[in-house]
SEMI-991378 format. One record per residue (C-alpha): chain; residue in one letter; x, y, z. Coordinates in steps of 0.001 Angstrom, whole numbers, plus 500000, padded with zeros to 6 digits. Layout:
# SEMI-991378
<site unit="A" code="A" xx="X" yy="Y" zz="Z"/>
...
***
This chain:
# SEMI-991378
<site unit="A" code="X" xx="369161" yy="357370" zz="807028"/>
<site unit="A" code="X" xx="367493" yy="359663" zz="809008"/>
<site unit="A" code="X" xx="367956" yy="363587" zz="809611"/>
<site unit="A" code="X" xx="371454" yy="363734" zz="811230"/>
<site unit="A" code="X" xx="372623" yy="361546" zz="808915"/>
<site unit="A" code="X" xx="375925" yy="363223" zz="807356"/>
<site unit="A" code="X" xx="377480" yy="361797" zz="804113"/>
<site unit="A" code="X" xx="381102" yy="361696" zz="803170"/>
<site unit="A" code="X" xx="383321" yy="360962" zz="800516"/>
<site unit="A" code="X" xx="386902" yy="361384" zz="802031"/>
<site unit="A" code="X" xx="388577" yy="360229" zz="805563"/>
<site unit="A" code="X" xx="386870" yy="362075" zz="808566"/>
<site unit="A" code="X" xx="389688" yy="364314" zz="810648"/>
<site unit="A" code="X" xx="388553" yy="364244" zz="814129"/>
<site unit="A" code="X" xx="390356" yy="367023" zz="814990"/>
<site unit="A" code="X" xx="388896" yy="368080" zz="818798"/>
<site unit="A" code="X" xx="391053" yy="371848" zz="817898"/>
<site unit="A" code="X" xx="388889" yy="372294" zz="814679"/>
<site unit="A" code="X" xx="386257" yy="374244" zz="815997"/>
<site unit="A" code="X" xx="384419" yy="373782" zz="812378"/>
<site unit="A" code="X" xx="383455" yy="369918" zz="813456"/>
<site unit="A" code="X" xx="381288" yy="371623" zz="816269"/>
<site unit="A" code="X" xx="379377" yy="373840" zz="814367"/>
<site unit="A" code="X" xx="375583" yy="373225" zz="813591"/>
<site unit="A" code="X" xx="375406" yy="370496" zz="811025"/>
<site unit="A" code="X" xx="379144" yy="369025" zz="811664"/>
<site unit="A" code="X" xx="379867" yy="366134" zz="812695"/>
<site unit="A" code="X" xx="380803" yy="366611" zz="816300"/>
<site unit="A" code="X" xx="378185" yy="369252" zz="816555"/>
<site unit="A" code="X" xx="376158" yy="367319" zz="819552"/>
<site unit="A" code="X" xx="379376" yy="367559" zz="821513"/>
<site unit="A" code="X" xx="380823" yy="370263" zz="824217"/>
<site unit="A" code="X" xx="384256" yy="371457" zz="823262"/>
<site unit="A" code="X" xx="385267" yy="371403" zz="827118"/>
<site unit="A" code="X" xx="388782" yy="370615" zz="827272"/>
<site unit="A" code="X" xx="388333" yy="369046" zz="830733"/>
<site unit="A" code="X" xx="385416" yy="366317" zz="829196"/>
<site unit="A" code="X" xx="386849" yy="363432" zz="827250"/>
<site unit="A" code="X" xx="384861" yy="363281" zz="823551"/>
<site unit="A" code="X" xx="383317" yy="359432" zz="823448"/>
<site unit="A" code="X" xx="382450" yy="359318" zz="819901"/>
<site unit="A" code="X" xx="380308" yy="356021" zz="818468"/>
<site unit="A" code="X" xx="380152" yy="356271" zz="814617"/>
<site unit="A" code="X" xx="377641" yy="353911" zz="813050"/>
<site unit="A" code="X" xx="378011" yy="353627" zz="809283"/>
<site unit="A" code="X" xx="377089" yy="351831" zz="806087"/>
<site unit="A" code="X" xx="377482" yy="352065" zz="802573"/>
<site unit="A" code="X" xx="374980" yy="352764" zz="799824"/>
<site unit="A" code="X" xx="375112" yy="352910" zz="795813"/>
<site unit="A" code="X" xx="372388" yy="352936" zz="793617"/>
<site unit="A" code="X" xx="370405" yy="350031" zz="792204"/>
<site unit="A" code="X" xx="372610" yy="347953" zz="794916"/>
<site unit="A" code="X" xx="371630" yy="346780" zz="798693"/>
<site unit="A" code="X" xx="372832" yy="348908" zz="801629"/>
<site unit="A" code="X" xx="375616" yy="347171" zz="803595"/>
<site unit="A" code="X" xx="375408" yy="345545" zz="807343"/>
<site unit="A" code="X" xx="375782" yy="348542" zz="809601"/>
<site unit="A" code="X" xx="379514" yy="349027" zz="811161"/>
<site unit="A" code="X" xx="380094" yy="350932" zz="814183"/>
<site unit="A" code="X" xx="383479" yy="352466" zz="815235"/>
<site unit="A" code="X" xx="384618" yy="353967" zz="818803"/>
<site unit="A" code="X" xx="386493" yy="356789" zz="819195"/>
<site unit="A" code="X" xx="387778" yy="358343" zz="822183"/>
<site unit="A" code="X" xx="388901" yy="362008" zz="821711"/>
<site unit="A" code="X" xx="391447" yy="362392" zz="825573"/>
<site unit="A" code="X" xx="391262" yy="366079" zz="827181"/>
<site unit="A" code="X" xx="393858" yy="368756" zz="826127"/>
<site unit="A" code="X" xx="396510" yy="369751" zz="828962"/>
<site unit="A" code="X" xx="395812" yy="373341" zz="829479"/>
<site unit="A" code="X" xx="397921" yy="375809" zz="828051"/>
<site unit="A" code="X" xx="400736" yy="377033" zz="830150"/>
<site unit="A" code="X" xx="400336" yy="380950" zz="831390"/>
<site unit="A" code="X" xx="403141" yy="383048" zz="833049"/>
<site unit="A" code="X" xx="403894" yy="385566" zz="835188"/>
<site unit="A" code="X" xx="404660" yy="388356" zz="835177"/>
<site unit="A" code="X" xx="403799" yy="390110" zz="831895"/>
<site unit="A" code="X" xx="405567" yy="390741" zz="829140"/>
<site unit="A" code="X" xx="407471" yy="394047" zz="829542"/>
<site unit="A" code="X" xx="411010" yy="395580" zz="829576"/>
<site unit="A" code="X" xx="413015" yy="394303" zz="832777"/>
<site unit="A" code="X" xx="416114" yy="396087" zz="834508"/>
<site unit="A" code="X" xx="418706" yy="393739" zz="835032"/>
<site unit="A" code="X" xx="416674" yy="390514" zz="835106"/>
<site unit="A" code="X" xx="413417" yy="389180" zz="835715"/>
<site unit="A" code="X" xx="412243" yy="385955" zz="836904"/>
<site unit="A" code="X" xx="409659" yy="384102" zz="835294"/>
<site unit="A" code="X" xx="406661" yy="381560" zz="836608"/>
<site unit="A" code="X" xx="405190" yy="379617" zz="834695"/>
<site unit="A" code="X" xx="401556" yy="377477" zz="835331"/>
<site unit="A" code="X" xx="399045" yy="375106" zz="833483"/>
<site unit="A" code="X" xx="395599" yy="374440" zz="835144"/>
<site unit="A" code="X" xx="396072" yy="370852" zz="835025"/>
<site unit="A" code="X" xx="396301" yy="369222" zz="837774"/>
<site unit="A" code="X" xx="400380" yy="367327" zz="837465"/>
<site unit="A" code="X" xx="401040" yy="368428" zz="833968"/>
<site unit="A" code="X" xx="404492" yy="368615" zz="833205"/>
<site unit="A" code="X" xx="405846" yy="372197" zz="831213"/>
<site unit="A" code="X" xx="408281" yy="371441" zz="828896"/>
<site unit="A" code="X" xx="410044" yy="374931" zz="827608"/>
<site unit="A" code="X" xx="412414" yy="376795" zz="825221"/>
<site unit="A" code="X" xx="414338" yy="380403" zz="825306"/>
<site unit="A" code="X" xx="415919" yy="380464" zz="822165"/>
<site unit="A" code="X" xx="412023" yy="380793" zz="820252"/>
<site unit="A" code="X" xx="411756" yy="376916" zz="819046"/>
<site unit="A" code="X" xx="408784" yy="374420" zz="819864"/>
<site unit="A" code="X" xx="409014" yy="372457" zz="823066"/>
<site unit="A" code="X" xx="410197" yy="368767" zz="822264"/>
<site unit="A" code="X" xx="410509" yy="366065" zz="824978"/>
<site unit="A" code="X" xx="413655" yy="366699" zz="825171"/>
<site unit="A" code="X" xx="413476" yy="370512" zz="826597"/>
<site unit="A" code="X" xx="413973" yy="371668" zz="829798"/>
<site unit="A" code="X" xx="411797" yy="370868" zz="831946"/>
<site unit="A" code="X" xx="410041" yy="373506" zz="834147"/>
<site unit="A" code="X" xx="411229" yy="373117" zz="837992"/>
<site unit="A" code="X" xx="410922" yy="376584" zz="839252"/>
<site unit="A" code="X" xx="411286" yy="380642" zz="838449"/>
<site unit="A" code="X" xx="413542" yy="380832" zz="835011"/>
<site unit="A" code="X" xx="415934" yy="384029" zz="835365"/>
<site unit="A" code="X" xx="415831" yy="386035" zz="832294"/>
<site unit="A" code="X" xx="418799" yy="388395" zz="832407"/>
<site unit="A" code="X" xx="420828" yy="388670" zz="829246"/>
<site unit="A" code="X" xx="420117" yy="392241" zz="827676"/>
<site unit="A" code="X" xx="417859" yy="392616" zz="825118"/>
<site unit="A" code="X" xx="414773" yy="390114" zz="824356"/>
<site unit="A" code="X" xx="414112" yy="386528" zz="824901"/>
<site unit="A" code="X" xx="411546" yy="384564" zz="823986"/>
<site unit="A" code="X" xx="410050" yy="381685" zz="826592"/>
<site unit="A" code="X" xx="408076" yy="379136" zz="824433"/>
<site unit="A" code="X" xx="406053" yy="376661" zz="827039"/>
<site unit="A" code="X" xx="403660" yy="373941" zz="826247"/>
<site unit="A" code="X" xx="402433" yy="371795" zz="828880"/>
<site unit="A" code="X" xx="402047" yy="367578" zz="828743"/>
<site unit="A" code="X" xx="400272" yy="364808" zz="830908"/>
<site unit="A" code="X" xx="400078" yy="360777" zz="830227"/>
<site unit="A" code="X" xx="396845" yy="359863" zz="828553"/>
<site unit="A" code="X" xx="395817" yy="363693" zz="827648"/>
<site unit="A" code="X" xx="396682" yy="365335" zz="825089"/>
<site unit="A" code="X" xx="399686" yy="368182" zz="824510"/>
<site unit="A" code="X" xx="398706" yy="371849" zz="825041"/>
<site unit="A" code="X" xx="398938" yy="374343" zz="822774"/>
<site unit="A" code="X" xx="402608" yy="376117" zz="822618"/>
<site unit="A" code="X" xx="402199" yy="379523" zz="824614"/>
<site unit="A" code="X" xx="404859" yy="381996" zz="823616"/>
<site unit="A" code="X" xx="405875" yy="385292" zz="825676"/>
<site unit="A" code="X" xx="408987" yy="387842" zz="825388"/>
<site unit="A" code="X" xx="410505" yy="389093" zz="828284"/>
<site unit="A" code="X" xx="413169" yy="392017" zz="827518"/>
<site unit="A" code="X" xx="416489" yy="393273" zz="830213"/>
<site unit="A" code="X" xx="418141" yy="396530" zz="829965"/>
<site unit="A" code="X" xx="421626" yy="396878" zz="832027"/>
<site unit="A" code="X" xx="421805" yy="399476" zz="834239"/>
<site unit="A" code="X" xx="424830" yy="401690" zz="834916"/>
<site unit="A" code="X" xx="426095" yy="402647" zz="838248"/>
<site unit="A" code="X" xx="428839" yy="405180" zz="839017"/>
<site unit="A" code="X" xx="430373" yy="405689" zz="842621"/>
<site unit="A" code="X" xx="433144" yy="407616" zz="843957"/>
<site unit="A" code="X" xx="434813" yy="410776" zz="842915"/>
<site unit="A" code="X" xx="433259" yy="412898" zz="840579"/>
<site unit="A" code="X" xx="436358" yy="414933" zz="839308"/>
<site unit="A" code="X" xx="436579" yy="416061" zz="835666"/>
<site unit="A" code="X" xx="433054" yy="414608" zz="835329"/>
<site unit="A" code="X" xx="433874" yy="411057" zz="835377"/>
<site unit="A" code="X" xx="430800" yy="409842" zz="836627"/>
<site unit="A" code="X" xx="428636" yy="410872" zz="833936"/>
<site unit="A" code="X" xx="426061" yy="412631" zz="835984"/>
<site unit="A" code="X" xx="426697" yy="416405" zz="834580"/>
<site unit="A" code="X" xx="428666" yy="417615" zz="837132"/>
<site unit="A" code="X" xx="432084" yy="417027" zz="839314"/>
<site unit="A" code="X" xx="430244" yy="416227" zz="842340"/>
<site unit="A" code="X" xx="431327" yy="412631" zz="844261"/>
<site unit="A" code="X" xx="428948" yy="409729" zz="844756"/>
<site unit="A" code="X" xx="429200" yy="407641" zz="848106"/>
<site unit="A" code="X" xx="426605" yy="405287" zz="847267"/>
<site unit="A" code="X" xx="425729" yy="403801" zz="843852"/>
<site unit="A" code="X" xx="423465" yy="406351" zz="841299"/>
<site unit="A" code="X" xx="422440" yy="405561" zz="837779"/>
<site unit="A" code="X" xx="424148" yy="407446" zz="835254"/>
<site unit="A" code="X" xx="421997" yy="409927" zz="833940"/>
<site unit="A" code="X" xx="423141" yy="410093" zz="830587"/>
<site unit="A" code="X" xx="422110" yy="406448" zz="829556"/>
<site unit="A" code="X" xx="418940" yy="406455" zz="830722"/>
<site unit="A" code="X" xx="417814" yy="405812" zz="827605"/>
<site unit="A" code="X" xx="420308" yy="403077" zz="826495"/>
<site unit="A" code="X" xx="420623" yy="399444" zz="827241"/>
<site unit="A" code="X" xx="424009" yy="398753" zz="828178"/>
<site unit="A" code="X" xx="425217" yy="395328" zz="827233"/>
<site unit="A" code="X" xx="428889" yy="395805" zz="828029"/>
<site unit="A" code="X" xx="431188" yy="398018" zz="829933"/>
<site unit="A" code="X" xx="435380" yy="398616" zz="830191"/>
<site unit="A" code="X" xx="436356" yy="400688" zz="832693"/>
<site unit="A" code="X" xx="440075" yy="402490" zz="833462"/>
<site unit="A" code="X" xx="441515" yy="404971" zz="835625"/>
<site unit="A" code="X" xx="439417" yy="407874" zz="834208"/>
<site unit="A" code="X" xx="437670" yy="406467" zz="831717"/>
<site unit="A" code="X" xx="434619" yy="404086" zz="830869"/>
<site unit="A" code="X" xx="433857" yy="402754" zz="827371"/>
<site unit="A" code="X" xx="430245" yy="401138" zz="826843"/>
<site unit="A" code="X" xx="428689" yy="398754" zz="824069"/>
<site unit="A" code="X" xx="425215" yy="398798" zz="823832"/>
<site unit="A" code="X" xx="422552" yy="396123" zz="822860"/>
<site unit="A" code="X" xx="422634" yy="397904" zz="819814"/>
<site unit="A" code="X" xx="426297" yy="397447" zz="819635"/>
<site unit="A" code="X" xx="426974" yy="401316" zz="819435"/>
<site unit="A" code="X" xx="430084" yy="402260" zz="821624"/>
<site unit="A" code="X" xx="429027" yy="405200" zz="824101"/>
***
């Protein structure tokens, strides 16, 4: 025995995430928590009991691989009009991103990331992204909403107020109707004279 000698009683969980095995005292404590430097751990034990002679020494190898980094994306998490299209990255070098938009984990069989993803149905959506690489071990699952408000346009002739806008004046080009400005239109029927609108809510307007 000697002074970083550490005794214990149940199965050892080298877990390289548990940041408690690094702390002063713990068993990986000598080691940096780097996720780019592979942990090469040699464990030399023996057993002891009282009025009984030590065992022969055993020695074990273990061989803790480096953690993909986390996927990140781009842009940030905000409200969207009409659609927004969505990076993602890991720092490791030829990691593969595996990803979800319906909010569950990443499994190997989930799309696999090849470019922008479009986010454009209204209301929010959830990317979940976790990046892998033979011989390394899975990143963490990185999680980010992205949300899409509809926008209304109105063009043409503004008689009886048809266009929304507050007044009979005609439109030539494209405007946003004023007067859901602060609604997110999902879905709109429109007539001769007259639009109905569902919101993401689903309150008719």
């Amino acid at each position: 025995p000697s002074p970083a000698t550490i005794s214990y009683s149940a199965p050892l969980h080298l877990n390289r995430r548990n940041p408690a095995l690094f702390q002063p005292g713990a068993i990986l404590a000598s080691f940096s928590t780097s996720p780019f430097v592979p942990l090469d751990i040699r464990v030399r034990l023996f057993a002891v009991k009282r009025q009984h002679v030590d065992s022969f020494p055993a020695e074990a190898h273990y061989r803790l691989l480096e953690v993909v980094e986390t996927p990140t994306a781009e842009p940030a998490s905000a409200l969207y009009s009409e659609f927004v299209d969505v990076e993602l990255h890991s720092a490791t070098d030829g990691a593969t991103i595996l990803y979800t938009m319906d909010g569950s984990f990443p499994t190997p069989s989930s799309p696999v990331y090849a470019g922008p993803i479009r986010v454009h149905e209204v209301g929010w959506t959830t990317i979940t992204a976790r990046a892998v690489k033979e011989d390394m071990w899975d990143s963490a699952a990185f999680k980010i909403q992205y949300g899409v408000e509809a926008q209304v346009l109105a063009i043409g002739h503004g008689r009886d107020g048809r266009l929304g806008n507050g007044s009979e004046r005609d439109w030539l080009k494209p405007v946003r109707v004023h007067g859901l400005l602060e609604h997110s239109v999902a879905r709109a029927g429109c007539g001769r004279a007259h639009t109905v609108l569902l919101d993401s809510q689903g309150k008719v307007l």
